[in-house]
C-alpha positions in Angstrom: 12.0 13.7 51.2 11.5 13.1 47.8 7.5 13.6 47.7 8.4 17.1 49.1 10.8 17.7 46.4 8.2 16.6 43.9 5.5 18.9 45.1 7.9 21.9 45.4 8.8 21.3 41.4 4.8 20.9 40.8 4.3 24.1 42.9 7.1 26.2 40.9 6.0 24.6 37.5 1.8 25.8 38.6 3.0 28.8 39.2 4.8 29.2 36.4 2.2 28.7 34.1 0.2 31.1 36.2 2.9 33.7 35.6 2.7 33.1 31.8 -1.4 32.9 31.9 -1.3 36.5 33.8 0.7 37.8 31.4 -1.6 37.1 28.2 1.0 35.2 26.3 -1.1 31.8 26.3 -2.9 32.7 23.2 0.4 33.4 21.8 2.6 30.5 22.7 -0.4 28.4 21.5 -0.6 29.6 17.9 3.3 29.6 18.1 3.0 26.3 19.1 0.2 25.1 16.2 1.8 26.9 13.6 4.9 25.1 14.0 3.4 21.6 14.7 1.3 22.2 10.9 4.5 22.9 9.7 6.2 20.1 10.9 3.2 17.6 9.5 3.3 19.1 5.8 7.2 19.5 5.6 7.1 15.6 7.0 4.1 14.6 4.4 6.6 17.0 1.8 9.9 14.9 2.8 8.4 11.7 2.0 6.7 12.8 -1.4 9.9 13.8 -2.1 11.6 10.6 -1.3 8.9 8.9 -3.2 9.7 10.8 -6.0 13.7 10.5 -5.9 13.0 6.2 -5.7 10.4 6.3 -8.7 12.8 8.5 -10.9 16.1 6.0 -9.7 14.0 2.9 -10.9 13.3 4.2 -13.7 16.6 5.6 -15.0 18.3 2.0 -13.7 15.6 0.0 -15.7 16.0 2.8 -19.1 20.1 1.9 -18.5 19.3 -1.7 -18.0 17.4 -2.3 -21.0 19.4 0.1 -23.4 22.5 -1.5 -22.1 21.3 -5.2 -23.0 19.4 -4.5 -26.3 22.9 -3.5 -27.5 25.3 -6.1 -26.4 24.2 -8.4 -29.3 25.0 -5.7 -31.6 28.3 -5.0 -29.8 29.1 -8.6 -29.5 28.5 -9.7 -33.3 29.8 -6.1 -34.9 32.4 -4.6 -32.1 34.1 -7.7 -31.4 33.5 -9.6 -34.4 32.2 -13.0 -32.3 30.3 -15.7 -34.3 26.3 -16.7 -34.3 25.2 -18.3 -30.9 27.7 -16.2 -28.3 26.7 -13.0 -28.5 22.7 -14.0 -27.3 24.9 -16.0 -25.2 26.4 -13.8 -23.6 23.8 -11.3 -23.3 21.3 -14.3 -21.6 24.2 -14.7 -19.1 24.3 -11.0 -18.5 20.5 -11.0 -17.9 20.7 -13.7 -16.0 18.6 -16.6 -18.2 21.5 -19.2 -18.2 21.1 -21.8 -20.7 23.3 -24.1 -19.5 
């Protein structure tokens, strides 16, 4: 029962495409189909420049932050809040992470 159910769908699907082949829109379906299948592999190759991009530029903004932020906590420390000699390298080496301890 269900091989004759499979060869019915195989019969209506062949002459289906018989139907579309007749009509002359094969050539026209396939370029349809082409186009869209470029389109799909340069807006793919496009999305992951772009992602590329948007990772370089986040590294390098966190790194500029990072290292702006840390060459001025020893002038913070010592001038803004007035702490002695050895803690304000101390505390920017803890905020680096080099611990000295």
């Amino acid at each position: 029962m269900a091989a004759a159910e499979e060869s019915e769908n195989e019969r209506s699907l062949l002459i289906s495409d018989n139907s579309v082949y007749n009509h002359g829109s094969v050539k026209s379906l396939a370029s349809t189909i082409s186009s869209v299948h470029n389109m799909n592999h340069f807006t793919g190759r496009g999305q992951k420049l772009f992602a590329t991009l948007c990772i370089l530029i986040t590294e390098l903004c966190e790194r500029l932050g990072f290292y702006g932020l840390t060459a001025n906590l020893v002038l913070l420390c010592s001038h803004g809040l007035g702490l002695s000699a050895p803690w304000p390298s101390t505390i920017t080496l803890i905020f680096t992470g080099w611990c000295i301890f």
